[in-house]
N, C-alpha and C positions, 0 to 999 in steps of 0.2 A: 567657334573660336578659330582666326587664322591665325597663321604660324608668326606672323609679325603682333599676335594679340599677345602670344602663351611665350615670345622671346621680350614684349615687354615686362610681363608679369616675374619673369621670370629674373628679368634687369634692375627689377623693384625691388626684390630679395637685400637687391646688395647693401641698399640704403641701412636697411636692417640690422647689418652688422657695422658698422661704421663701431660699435661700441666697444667690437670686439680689434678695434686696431685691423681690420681685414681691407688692402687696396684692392684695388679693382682687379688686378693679373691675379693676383692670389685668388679674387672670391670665383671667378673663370675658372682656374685650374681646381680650387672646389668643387664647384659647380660640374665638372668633369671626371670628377672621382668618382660621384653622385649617379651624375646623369646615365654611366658608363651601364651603373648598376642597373638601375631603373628602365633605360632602353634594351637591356640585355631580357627584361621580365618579359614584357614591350613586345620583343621581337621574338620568343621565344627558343633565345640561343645562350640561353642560362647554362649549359651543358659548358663552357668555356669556360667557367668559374666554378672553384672548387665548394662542394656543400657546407654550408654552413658558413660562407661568403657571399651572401646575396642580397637581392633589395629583401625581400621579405625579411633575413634577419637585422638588416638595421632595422627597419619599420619596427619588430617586437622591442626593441630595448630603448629605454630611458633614463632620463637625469643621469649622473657621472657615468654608469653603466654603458653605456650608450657612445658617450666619446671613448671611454677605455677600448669598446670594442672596434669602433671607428678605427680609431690608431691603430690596434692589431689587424684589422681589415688591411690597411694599406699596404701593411708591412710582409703580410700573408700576398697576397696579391702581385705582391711584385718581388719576391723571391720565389715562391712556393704555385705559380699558377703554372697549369701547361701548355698554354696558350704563349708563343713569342707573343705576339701582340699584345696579350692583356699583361701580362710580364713589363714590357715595355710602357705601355701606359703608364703602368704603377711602379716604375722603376725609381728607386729614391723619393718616393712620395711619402710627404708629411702635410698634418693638416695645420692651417694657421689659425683656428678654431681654439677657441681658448674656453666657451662657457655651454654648458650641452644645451641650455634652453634655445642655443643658436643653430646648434645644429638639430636640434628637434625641431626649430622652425623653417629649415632648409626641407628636410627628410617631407613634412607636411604638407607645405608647398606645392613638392614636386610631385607626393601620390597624388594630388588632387587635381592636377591640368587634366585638361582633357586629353589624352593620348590617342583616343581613336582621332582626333581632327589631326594632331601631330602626324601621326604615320598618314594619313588621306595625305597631308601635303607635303611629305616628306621631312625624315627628322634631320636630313643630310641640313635640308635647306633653315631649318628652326637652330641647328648650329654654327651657321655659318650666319646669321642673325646674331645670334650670341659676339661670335669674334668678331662683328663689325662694329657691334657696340660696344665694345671694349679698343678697340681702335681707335674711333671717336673718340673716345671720353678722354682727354688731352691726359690728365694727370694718370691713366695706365702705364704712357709710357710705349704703347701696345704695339703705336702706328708705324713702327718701322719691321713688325713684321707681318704684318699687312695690307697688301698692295690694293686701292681702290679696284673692286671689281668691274667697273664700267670701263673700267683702263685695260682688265685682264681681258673681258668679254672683245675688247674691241682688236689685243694683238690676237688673240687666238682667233678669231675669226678669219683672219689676214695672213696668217702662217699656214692653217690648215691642215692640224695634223688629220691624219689620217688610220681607219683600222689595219692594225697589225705593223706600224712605226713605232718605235722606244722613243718614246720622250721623257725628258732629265730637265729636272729644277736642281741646281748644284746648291740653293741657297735657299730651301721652300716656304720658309715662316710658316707660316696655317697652313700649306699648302692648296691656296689659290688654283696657281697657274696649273696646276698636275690636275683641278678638279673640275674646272675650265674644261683643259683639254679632253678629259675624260666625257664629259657632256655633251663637247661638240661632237665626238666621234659618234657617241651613243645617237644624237637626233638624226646624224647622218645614215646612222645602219639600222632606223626604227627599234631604237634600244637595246641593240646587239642582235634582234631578230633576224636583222639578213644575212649573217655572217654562222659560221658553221662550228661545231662543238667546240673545235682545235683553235681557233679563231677568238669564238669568246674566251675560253681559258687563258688563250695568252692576253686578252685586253683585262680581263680582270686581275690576274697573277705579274705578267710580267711587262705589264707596255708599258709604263710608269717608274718611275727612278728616282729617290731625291735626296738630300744632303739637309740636315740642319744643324748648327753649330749648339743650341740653349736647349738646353731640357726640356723646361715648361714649355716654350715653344713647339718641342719635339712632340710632345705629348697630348698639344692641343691637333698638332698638325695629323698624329695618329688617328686623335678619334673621329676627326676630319674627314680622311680616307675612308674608315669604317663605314662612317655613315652612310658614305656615297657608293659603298661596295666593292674599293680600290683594295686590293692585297698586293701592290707593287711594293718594292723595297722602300724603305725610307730611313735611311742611315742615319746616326746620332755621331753627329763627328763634322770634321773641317774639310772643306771641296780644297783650300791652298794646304792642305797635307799631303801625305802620302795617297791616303783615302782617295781624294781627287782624282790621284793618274790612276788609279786599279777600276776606276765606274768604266764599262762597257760605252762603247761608241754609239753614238744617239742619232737618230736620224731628225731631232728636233730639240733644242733646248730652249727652254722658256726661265727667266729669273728675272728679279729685282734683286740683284747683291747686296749685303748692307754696303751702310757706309763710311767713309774715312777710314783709317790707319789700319794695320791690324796691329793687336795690342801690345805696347810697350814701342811700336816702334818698329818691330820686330820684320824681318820677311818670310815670304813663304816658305814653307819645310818643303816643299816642291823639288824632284831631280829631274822633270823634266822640264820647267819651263826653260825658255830662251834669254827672257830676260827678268831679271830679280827686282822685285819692286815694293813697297812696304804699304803702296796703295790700295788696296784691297778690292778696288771696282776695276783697275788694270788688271791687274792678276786673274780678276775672276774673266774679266776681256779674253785674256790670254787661253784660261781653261775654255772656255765653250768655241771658241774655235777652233782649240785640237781635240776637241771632246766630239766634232760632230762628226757623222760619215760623209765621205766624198760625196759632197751634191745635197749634203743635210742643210735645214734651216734652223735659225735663231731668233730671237727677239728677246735682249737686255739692255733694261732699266738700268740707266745709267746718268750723275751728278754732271755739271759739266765742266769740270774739272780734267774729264778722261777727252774731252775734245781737247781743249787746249792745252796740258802739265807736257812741259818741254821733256830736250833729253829723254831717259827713256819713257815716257808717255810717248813723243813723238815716234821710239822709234816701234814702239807695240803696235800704233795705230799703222806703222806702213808694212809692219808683218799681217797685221791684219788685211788690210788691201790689198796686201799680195796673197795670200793663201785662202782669203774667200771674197764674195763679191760684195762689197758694202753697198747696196742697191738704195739705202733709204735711212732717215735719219726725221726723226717728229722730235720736233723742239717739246716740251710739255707746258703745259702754261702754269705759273705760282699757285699755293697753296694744298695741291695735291698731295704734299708731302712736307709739310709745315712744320711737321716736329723737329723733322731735319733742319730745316731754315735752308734747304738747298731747292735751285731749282737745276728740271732732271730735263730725260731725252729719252727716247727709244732709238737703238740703231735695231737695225734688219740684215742679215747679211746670208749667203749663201755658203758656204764652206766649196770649193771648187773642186770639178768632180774628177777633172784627170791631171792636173798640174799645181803646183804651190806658188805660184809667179805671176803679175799681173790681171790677179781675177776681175778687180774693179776699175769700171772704164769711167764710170761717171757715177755720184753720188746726188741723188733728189734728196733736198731738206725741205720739209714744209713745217710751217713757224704756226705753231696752235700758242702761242706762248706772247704776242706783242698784239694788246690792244682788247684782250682775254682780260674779263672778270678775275676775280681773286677767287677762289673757290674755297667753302670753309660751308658752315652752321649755315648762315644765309644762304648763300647761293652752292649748292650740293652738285658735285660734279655726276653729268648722266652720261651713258651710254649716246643723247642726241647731240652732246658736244663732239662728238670724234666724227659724224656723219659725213661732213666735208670733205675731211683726210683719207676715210676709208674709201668714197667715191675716185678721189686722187688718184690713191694706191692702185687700186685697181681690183680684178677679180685673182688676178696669175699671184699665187703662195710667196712665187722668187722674184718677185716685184716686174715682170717682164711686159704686163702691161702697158699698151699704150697711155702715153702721159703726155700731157699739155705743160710747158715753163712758163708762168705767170708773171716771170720779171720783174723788177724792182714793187709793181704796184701790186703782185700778190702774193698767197702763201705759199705757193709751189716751186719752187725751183732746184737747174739743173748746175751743176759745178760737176766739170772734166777732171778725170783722175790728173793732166796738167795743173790744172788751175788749182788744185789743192795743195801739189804738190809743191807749186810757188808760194803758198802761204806757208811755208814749215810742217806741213801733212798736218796743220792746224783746222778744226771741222767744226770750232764755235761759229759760224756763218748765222749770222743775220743781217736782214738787210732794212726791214722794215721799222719805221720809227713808233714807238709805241708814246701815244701822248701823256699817256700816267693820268690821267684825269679819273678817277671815281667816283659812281654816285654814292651819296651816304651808305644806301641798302648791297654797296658790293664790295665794303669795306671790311676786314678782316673785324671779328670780335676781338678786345684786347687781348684776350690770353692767349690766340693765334698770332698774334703778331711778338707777345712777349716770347711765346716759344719757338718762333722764327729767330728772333734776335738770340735767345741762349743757344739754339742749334748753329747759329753760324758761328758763334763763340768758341762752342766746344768741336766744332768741324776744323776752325782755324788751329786751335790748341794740337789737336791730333795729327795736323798737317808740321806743325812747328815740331813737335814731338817725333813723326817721323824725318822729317830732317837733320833734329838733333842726332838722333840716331846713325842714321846716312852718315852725317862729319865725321862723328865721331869711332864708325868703323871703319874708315878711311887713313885715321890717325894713326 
């Protein structure tokens, strides 16, 4: 059985409970309560959970029994364990489990995978299955903290952290990008093998950093880490708080910010940003380029709204161009992020390593985004769509690469820190006409398109909300 057989069998559960009122993020963060147990037997690192808190005793009990102890499980777990991490896991967890024959049919399930094929091919990778089909599945909700990993594999590749570098997710969702990076270092050092006691300690312990704002989120994003062997921090808290300015300087940051407003309106609790903003992918702009070390790199996922929002939008982006090198900017093409109804970008940039003034001389945009399929259910966005851009890009992390400008008739092109600056330090830049024409088979399924239209809805609402706000503390 592969790891994509025992994550669908696993996905089938859910249907299951449908009776019992269970959505799809709830029956996930279930499933994690669960699975936490059961990997810990699995793995033989049952010593982290206190006796008489383990899978073998859910297994013995049944009918109402069985949930009553369930509930005390959770609540035992996540006050009462000595483990921060399983603490944390189980922090404020309840189950949404209402009928025990359900969770007797979870518990059942799950002794009976085959576990020896799960660990053969890693249970990091059978979870990280899990949270992509829960992504997917429109009505979770799920996909905005989940970044397509064909998208992750392709910036991390192109950044290139490195062993013994601190890299920081300010905003991690499942933590992807932290688990990305972790993999590439690992293939690069033949799985930490080439690198010395002092070395792996710190890549397993402390090369890792991340910030997540939702619980569930937080707790998916934990047992994420686990799997994959990551014991780096992962904070339960807001990167535009205080929190933000206290993380350690990073020699790499990697994010997808959420997005629109932060909530009510409201601006960052931040004393050190420059400039105050209620936008939430500015802001987070703002943190990862004082967030990095002199001569560190980035890559954040960003709506593009943060190209072009005047006033202080415009003037974030020319602190930005002054104090690191905006080397690169990938338009992204629709659909990737559909629940949003926005369409996004990757910038790249260098943080500059002796001076805060004039870092970037010239900006490459290349347009993966005009004349691109829609990407959804039908046509699945791969790792061979970005092949083009990564060729571009080049091999050099800081974009220093030799590069070809492919001019009006291709993807590639160059714009002088002048030429930008005549537009309003504006960096929506396209040039290429995209014909819109689709074939039936690259046509969004209706409910992608329905939840394209309600995400720009409620994008626009939150933008009007934060304005209102703006006026009105102006008054």
């Amino acid at each position: 059985m592969t790891t994509q057989d025992i994550v669908q069998k696993l996905w089938n559960l859910c249907h299951i409970l449908r009776d019992d009122g269970i959505t799809y993020h709830e029956y996930v963060t279930e499933l994690t309560y669960l699975l936490f147990l059961k990997m810990a037997k699995e793995t033989e690192t049952e010593s982290q959970l206190p006796k008489g808190y383990r899978w073998n005793d859910v297994v013995a009990e049944d009918g109402e029994e069985l949930l009553k102890f369930y509930r005390r499980l959770l609540l035992h777990l996540g006050t009462e364990a000595r483990s921060p991490r399983v603490r944390a896991i189980y922090g404020d967890a309840s189950t949404s489990l209402r009928q025990p024959r359900n969770l007797r049919k979870l518990v059942e399930n799950i002794d009976q995978l085959d576990w020896h094929d799960a660990k053969r091919e890693g249970l990091g990778d059978l979870y990280e299955g899990l949270l992509e089909k829960n992504a997917n599945e429109k009505k979770s909700g799920a996909g905005q903290y989940f970044t397509p990993r064909p998208l992750i594999d392709c910036v991390v590749s192109l950044v290139k952290p490195q062993a013994g570098e601190v890299v920081q997710d300010p905003a991690a969702g499942t933590g992807g990008f932290l688990i990305a990076a972790d993999r590439y270092v690992k293939a690069k050092t033949k799985d930490l093998y080439d690198l010395t006691e002092k070395q792996i300690a710190f890549q397993r312990k402390d090369a890792f950093e991340g910030v997540e704002l939702v619980q569930d989120t937080h707790r998916l994003a934990l047992m994420n880490l686990m799997l994959h062997d990551i014991e780096g921090e992962l904070h339960l808290g807001d990167s535009l708080s205080p929190l933000g300015g206290r993380l350690a300087k990073a020699d790499v940051i990697l994010t997808n910010p959420p997005f629109g407003t932060k909530k009510g309106g409201g601006l960052p609790t931040r004393d050190d940003f420059t400039y105050n903003t209620s936008n939430k992918q500015l802001a987070f702009v703002q943190h990862v380029y004082r967030g990095l070390k002199p001569g560190g790199r980035a890559a954040v996922v960003v709506p593009d709204n943060v190209l072009f929002e005047e006033n202080t939008g415009a003037q974030i982006r020319a602190d930005l161009m002054d104090k690191a090198d905006l080397h690169t900017i990938l338009r992204l093409p629709t659909g990737i992020f559909y629940a949003q109804g926005v369409k996004t970008n990757v910038l790249f940039f260098t943080r500059g390593a002796t001076k805060d003034t004039g870092n970037t001389k010239a900006v490459w945009v290349y347009d993966l985004r005009a004349n691109m399929p829609s990407f959804g259910k039908r046509t699945p966005l791969g790792r061979e769509h970005f092949a083009e851009f990564e060729k571009a890009f080049g091999s050099d992390a800081y974009g220093k690469s030799r590069r070809k400008d492919e001019w009006e008739s291709g993807r590639f092109r160059k714009f002088t820190r002048e030429e930008i600056k005549a537009r309003g330090d504006n960096l929506d830049v396209a040039w290429l006409k995209d014909e819109g024409h689709r074939d039936a088979d690259d046509l969004p399924e209706p409910e992608e398109i329905a939840a394209e239209i309600v995400g720009l809805l409620e994008t626009a609402m939150e933008e009007m909300k934060g304005l209102q706000a703006a006026l009105e503390g102006r008054s």
